[in-house]
LOFIDREN-432382 format. One record per residue: residue in three letters; x, y, z of N, C-alpha, C in turn. Coordinates in steps of 0.1 Angstrom, whole numbers, plus 2048, in hexadecimal, padded with zeros to 3 digits. Layout:
! LOFIDREN-432382
ALAXYZXYZXYZ ...
//
This chain:
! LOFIDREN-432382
UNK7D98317317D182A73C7C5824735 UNK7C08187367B68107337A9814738 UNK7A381073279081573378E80D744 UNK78E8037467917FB75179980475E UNK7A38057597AD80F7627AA818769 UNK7A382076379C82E76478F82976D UNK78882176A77A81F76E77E81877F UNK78A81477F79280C78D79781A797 UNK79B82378F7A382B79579683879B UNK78E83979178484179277A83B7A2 UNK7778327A57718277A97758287B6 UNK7898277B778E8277C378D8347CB UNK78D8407BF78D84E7C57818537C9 UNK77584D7C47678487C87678447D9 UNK76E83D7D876D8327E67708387F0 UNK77C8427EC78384A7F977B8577FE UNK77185B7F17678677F575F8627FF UNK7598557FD74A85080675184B810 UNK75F84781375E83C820764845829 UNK75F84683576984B84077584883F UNK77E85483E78A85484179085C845 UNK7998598507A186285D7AF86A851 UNK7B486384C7BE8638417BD860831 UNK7BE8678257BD85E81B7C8869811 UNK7D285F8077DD8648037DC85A7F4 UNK7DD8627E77E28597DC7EF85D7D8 UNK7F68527CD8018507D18098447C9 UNK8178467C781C8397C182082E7D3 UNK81D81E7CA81F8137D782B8107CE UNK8358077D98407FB7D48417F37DF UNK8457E97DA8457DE7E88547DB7EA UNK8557D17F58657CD7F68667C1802 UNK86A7BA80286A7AC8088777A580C UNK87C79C804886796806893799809 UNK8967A480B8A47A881089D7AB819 UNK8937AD81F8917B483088D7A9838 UNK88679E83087C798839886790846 UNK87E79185188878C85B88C795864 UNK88F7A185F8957AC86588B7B486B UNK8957BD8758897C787D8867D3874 UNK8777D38738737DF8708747E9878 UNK8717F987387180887986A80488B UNK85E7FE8868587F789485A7F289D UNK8657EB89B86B7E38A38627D38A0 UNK8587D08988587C489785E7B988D UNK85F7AE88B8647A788185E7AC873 UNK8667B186B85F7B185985D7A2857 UNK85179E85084D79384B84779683B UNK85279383584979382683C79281E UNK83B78882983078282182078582B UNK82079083881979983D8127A2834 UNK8087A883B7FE7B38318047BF83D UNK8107C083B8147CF83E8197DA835 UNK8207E783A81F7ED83182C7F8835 UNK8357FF83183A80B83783781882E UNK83482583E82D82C83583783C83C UNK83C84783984184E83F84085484A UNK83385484D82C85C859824859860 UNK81C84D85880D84A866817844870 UNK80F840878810838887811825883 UNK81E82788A81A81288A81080D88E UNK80F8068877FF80188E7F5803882 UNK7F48108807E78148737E680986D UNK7DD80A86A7D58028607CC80784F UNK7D08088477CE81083B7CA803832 UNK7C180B82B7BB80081E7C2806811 UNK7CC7FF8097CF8047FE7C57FD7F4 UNK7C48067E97BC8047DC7C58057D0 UNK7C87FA7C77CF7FC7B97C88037B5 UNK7CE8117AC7C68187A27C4812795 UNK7C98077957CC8057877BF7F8785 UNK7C17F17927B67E47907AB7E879A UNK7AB7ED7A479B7F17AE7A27E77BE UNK7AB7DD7B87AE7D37BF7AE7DA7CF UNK7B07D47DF7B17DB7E77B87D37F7 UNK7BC7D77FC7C27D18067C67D7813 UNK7C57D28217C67D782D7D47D7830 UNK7DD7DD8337E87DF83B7EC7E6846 UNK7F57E184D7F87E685A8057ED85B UNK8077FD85C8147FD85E81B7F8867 UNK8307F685E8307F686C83F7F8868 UNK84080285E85080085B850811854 UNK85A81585485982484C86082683F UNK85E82E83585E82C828854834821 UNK85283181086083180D86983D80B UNK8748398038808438048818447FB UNK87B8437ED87B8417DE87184A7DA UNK8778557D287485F7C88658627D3 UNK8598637CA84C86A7D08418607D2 UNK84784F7D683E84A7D58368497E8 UNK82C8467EB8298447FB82683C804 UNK82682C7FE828822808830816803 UNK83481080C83D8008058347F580B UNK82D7EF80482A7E28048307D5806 UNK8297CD8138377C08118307B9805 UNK83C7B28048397A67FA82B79F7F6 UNK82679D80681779980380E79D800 UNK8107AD8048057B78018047B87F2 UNK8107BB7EB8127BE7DC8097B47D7 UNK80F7AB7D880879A7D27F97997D2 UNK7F679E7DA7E679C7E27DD7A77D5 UNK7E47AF7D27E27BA7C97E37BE7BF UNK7ED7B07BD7F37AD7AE7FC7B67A6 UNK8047BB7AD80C7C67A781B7C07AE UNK81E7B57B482D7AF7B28357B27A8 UNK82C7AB79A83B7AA79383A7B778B UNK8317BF78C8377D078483E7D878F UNK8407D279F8487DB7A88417E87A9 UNK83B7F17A78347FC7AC8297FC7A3 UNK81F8087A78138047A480C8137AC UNK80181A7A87FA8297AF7F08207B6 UNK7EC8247C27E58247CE7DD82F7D2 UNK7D082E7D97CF8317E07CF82E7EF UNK7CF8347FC7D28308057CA83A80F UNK7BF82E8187B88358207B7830831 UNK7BB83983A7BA82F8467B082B84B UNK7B18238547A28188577A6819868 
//
């Protein structure tokens, strides 16, 4: 891990001590888009790829959670609304947009933190 890395990651776990939070969980993210988009989510609403949603195993549709890349500081609002994932120990899936927004698309997963709002 990079001098940067560490000072991102340190910074995010910083962030989650001072800010009010009802929930907060770190954690591996992956995203996933285009074979779903279109389709109904857990929710019952349309998946839209390119949305700042998120599926997560357990909160409530609707939540609203700020993820933090550990690796960049980077940060982003999402809304559940789908459930997931189902892969090894990681704890949210990102749509397409959210990844992007975050910059972790083309490496496909990426550690998070995740705090609800």
């Amino acid at each position: 891990m990079t001098k940067t890395a560490v000072i991102a990651a340190a910074s995010a776990a910083a962030l989650l001590l001072l800010t009010p939070a009802a929930y907060a969980q770190c954690g591996g993210a992956s995203w996933y888009g285009p074979g779903f988009h279109g389709k109904t989510a857990a929710s019952g609403q349309t998946f839209d790829q390119n949305a700042m949603t998120a599926a997560h195993r357990t909160l409530p549709f609707g939540t609203k959670v700020e993820v933090t890349d550990q690796s960049t500081g980077k940060s982003v609002e999402v809304t559940i609304n789908d459930r997931g994932p189902f892969v090894g120990k990681r704890i949210i899936d990102l749509s397409k947009g959210a990844a992007a927004a975050l910059g972790f698309q083309n490496k496909g997963v990426t550690s998070v933190c995740i705090a609800q709002r």
